[in-house]
C-alpha positions in Angstrom: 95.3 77.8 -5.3 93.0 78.9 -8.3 94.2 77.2 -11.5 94.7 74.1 -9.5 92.0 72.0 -11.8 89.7 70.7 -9.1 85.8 70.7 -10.0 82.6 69.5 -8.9 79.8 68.1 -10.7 76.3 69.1 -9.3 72.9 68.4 -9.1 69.8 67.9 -7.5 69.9 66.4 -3.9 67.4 65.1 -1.1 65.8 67.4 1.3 68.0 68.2 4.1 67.7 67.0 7.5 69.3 67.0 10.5 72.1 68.5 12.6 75.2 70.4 11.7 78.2 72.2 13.1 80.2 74.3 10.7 83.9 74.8 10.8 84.8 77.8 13.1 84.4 81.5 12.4 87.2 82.3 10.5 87.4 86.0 11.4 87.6 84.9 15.0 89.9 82.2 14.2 92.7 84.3 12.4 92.4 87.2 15.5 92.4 84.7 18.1 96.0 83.3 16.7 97.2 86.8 16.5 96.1 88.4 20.2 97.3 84.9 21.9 100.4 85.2 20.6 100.8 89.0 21.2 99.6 88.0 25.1 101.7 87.6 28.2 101.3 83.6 28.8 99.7 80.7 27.3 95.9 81.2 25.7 94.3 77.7 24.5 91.8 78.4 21.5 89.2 75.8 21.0 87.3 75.4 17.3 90.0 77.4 15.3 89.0 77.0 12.1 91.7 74.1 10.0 91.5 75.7 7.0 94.2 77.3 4.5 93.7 81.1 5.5 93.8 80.5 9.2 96.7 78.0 8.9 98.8 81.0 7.2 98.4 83.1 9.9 99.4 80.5 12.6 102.3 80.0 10.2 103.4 83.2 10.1 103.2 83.4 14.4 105.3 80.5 14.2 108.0 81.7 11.8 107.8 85.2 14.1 109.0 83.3 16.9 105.7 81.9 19.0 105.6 78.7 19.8 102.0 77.1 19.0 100.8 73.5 20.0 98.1 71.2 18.3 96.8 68.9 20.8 94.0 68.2 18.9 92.2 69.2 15.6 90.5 72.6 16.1 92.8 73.0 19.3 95.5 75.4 19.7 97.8 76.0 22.6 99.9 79.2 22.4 102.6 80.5 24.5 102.8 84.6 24.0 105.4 86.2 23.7 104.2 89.3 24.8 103.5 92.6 22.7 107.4 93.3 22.3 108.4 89.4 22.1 108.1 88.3 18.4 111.1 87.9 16.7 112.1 89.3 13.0 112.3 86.7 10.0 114.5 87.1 7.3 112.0 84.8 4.5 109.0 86.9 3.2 105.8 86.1 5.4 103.0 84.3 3.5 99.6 85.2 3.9 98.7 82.7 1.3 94.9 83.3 0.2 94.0 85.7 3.1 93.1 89.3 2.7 92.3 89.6 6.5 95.6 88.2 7.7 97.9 90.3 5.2 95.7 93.6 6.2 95.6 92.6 10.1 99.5 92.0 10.0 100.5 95.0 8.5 99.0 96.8 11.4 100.6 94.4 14.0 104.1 94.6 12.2 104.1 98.1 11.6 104.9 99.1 15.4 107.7 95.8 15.6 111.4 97.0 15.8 112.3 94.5 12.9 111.7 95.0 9.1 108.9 92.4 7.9 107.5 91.1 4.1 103.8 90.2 4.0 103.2 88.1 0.7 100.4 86.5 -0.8 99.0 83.9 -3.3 97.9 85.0 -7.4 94.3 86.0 -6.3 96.0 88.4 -2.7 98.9 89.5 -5.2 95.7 91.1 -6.8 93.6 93.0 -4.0 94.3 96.9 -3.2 96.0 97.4 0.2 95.9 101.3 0.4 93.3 101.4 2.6 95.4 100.4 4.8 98.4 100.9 4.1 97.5 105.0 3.7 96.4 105.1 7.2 99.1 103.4 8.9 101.6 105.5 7.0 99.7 108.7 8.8 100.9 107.1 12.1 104.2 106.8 11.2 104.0 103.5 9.9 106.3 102.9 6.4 105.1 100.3 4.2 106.0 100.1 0.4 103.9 97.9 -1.8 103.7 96.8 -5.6 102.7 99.1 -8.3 99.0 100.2 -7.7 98.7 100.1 -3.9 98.9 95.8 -4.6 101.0 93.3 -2.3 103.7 92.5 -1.5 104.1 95.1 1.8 107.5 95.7 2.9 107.2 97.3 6.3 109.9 99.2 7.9 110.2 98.2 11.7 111.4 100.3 14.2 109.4 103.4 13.3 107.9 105.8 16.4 103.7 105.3 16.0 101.6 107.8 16.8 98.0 107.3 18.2 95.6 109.5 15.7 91.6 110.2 15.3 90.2 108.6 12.3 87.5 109.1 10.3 86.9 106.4 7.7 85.3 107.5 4.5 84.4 103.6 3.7 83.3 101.3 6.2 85.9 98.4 6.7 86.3 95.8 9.4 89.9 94.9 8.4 91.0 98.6 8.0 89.6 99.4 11.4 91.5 96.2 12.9 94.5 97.5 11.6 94.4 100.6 12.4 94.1 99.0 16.6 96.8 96.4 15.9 99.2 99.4 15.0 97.3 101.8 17.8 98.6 99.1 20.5 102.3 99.9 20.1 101.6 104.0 19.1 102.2 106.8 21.9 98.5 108.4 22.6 95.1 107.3 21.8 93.9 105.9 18.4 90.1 106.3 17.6 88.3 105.2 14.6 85.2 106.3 13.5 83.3 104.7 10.5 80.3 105.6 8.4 78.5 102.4 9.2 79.3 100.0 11.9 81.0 97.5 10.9 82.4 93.9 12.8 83.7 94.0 16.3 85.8 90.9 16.1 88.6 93.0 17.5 87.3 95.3 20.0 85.6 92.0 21.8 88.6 90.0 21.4 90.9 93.0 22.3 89.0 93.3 25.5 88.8 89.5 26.3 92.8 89.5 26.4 92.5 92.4 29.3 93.2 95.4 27.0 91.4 98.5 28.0 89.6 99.7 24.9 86.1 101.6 24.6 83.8 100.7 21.8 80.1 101.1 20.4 79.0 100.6 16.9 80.7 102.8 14.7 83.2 103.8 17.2 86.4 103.0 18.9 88.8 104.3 20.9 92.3 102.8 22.3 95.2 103.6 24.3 98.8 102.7 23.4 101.1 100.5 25.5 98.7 98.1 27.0 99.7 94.3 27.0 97.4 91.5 26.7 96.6 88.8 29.4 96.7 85.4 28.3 93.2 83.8 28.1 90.8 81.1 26.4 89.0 81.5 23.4 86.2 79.2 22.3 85.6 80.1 18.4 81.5 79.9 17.7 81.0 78.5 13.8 81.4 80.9 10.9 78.4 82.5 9.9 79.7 83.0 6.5 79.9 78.9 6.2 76.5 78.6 7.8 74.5 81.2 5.1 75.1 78.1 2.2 72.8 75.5 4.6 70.3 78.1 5.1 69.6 79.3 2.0 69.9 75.3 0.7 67.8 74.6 3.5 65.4 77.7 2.4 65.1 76.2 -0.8 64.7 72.4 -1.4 61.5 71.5 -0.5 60.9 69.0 2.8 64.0 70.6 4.0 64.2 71.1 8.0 67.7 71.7 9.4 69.8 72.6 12.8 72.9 74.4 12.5 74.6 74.6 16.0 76.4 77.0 17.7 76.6 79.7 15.1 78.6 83.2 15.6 75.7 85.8 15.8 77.5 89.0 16.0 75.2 91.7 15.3 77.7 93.0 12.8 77.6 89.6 11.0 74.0 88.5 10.1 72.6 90.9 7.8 71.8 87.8 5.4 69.3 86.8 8.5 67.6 90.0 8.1 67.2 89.5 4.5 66.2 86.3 3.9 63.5 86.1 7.2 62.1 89.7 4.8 62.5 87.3 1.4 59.7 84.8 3.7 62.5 82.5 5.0 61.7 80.2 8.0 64.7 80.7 10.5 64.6 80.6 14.4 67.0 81.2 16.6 67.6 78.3 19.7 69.2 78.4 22.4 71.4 81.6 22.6 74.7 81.9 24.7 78.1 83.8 24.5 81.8 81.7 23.6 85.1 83.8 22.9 82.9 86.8 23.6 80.9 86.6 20.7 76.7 86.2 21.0 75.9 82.0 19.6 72.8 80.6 18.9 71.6 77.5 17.1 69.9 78.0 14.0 66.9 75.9 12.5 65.7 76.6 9.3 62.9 75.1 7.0 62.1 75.2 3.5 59.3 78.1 3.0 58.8 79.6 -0.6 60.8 83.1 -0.9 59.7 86.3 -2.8 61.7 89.0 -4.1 63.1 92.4 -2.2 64.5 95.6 -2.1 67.6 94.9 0.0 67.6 97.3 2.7 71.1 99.1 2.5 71.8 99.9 6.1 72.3 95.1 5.9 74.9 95.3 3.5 77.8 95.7 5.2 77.0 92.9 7.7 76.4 90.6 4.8 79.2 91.4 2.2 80.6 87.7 2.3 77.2 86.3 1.7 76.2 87.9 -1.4 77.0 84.9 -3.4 74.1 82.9 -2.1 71.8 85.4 -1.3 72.0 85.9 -5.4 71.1 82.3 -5.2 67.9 82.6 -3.1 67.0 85.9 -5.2 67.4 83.7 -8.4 65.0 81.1 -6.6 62.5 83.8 -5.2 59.4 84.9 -6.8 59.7 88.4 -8.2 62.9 90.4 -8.4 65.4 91.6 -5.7 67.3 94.9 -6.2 70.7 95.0 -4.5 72.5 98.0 -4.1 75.7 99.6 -2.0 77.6 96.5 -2.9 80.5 98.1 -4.6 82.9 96.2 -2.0 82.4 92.9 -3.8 83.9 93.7 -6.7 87.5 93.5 -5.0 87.0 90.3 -2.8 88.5 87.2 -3.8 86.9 88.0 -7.0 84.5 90.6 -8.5 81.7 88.5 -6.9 79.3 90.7 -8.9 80.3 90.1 -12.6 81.3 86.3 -11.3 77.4 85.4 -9.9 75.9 87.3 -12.3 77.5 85.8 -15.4 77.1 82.2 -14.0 73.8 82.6 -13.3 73.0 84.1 -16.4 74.5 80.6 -18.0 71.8 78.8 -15.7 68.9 80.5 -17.3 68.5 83.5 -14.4 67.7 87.4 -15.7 70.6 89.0 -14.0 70.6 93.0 -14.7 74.4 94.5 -12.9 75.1 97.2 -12.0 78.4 99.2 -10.9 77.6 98.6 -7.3 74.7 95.3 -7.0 72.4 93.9 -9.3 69.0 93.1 -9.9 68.1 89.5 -9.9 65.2 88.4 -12.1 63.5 85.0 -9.9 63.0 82.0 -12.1 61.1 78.7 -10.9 63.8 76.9 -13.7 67.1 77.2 -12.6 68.8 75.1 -15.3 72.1 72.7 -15.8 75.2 74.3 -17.1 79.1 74.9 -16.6 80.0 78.5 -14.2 83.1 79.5 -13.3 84.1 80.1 -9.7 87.0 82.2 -10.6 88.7 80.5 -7.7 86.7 82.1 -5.7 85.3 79.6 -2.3 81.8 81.3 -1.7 81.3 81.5 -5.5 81.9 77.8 -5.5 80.0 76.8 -2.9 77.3 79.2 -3.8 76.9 77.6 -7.4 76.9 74.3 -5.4 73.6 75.6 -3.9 71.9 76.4 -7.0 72.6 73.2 -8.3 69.9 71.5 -5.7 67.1 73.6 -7.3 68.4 73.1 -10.7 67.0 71.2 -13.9 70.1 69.5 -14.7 73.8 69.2 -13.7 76.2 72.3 -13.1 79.3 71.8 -13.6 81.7 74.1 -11.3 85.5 74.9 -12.4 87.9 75.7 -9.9 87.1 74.6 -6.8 90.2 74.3 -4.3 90.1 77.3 -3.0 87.1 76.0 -1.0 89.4 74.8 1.7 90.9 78.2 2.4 87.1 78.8 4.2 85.3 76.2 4.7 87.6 72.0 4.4 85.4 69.4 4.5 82.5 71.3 2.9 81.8 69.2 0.0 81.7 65.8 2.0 79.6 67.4 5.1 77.0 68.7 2.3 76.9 65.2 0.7 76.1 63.3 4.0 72.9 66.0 4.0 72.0 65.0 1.1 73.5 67.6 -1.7 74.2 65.7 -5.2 77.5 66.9 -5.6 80.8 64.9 -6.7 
């Protein structure tokens, strides 16, 4: 949806105050679809995110043959098929906007009988799928993409799998899930080993639909030709959509705010980590468990922050929140050093270059580097026009700066904020954001 001409205008709100709930985890939300309608009988999800990139997927399940109710917004009734049910579609499958989806499917599809297409908007038709793609192919899997590894995937149903032991040499989430999608139709064992732990979306939900699977972080291991048992999943709100009303929260003064309910996977909240060592004030309330992830509520008060060394071993459970933790290191005292990033220069956008040339246009020393930056804190954050790139956390993250700032930012592109987070701009207004 980039290109699409929608922008805000900026500026300094009120404190914030009061209570939130964020939109579901969207991770959970897009896995949730996909299991339930793998599963033998009807699942019920509860808090599935409504937003574009979950949509897709649920669209997709639909077009594949599954039959999925909406009794209510956030609400999802769907009758499985079963892990050898889904039916073939002759129209290409469109992930839209989301990476997860297209890299999630192509493990799911590639152990189907029937031939599928995965497609995806301007900004997908962009991001590398190799790493996936090249280790499906090693279990038999045969996938042909666009020129450079890019979608779309044509994938070849009907193809034996064959459970293997990987090694990752980079640590991903998605390629992991993948890899299990595809090891749930393959003859053997599949294992996966990474070089950091990374998410567990998969394993937890894997295991909450009955499937046998052994995991710890860093490692996993799966047999093929289980099926999944129908069950309820109740989605906990998205972290990643949390981060912007704790660092906002962080930063304007007189601030004191309760986010409810949030996903606290362990695998997930590196930016707690960081911004409690920057001097944030965060506690966690009331802790519990929903869809098999760990929930808490979060309340978070302004507190001045000071510059760090980002610890490395948090980056990978932080990589969607580097957009506004740039903006709480361009509000802290001192400098923070971030480094190991190299991932986020193939997300939606190269959220490197993207922060650190639209910070630099609101005053802020920004020093890059091939894989972080250095952010030079300023106590003058001023007005000025960034680009988002079409990129939602860069949009929402500039929408964030723009409460500390002297002066109005202007923010182009903007639409793609509903891929991740709908209703964002008018739940931050009701808080008190100046943003139109």
């Amino acid at each position: 949806m980039s290109g699409s001409g929608l922008d805000w205008s900026a500026s300094r709100g009120g404190p914030l105050r009061g209570e939130i709930m964020v939109p579901g985890d969207k991770s959970v939300s897009h896995r949730a679809i996909m299991l339930a309608s793998l599963a033998d009988g009807v699942s019920r999800i509860d808090g599935f995110l409504e937003g574009e990139d979950a949509r897709a997927t649920e669209a997709i399940f639909r077009q594949l043959g599954v039959r999925i109710d909406t009794p209510a917004a956030g609400a999802r009734t769907v009758h499985g098929v079963g892990i050898d049910g889904l039916r073939g579609s002759n129209a290409p499958l469109d992930c839209g906007n989301a990476g997860t989806g297209m890299r999630l499917l192509a493990g799911l599809l590639a152990g189907q009988r029937f031939d599928s297409v995965l497609v995806g908007d301007a900004s997908l038709s962009k991001r590398p799928m190799r790493r996936v793609t090249g280790p499906l192919s090693e279990m038999g899997a045969r996938i042909e993409t666009a020129e450079g590894g890019l979608p779309p995937l044509r994938i070849h149903g009907g193809r034996p799998l064959r459970g293997r032991d990987f090694t990752l040499q980079v640590a991903s989430a998605q390629v992991k899930s993948a890899i299990l999608l595809a090891g749930l139709s393959a003859d053997g064992e599949t294992i996966v080993r990474e070089p950091h732990p990374t998410r567990d979306y998969t394993e937890r939900m894997l295991s909450a639909f009955g499937v046998g699977i052994e995991f710890s972080p860093g490692h996993v291991r799966l047999r093929g030709g289980q099926r999944l048992a129908a069950t309820d999943i109740d989605v906990p709100a998205d972290f990643s959509s949390a981060a912007f009303f704790l660092v906002a929260a962080a930063l304007v003064p007189g601030s004191e705010l309760r986010l409810r309910r949030v996903g606290m996977n362990p695998r997930r909240t590196g930016l707690l980590h960081v911004l409690r060592a920057m001097g944030a004030d965060i506690r966690e309330e009331h802790p519990g468990e929903q869809g098999g992830e760990p929930v808490a509520d979060l309340v978070v008060r302004h507190a001045p922050l000071r510059g760090i060394e980002v610890p490395v071993a948090h980056v990978p459970d932080m990589i969607d929140e580097f957009p506004v933790l740039f903006v709480a290191a361009a509000c802290a005292e001192g400098r923070t050093v971030v480094s190991g990033a190299a991932e986020l220069r193939v997300k939606e956008s190269d959220r490197i270059a993207a922060m650190a040339a639209g910070l630099r246009t609101l005053g802020v020393q920004v020093d890059e580097t091939p894989d972080g930056a250095t952010i030079h804190g300023t106590s003058a954050i001023t007005g000025g026009s960034v680009a988002s790139h079409g990129d939602h956390r860069i949009a929402m993250a500039f929408a964030v700066a723009a409460q500390v700032a002297v002066g109005e930012v202007h923010i182009a592109d903007v639409a793609n904020v509903a891929t991740s987070f709908p209703g964002f701009d008018a739940l931050a207004r009701n808080l008190g954001f100046g943003l139109r």
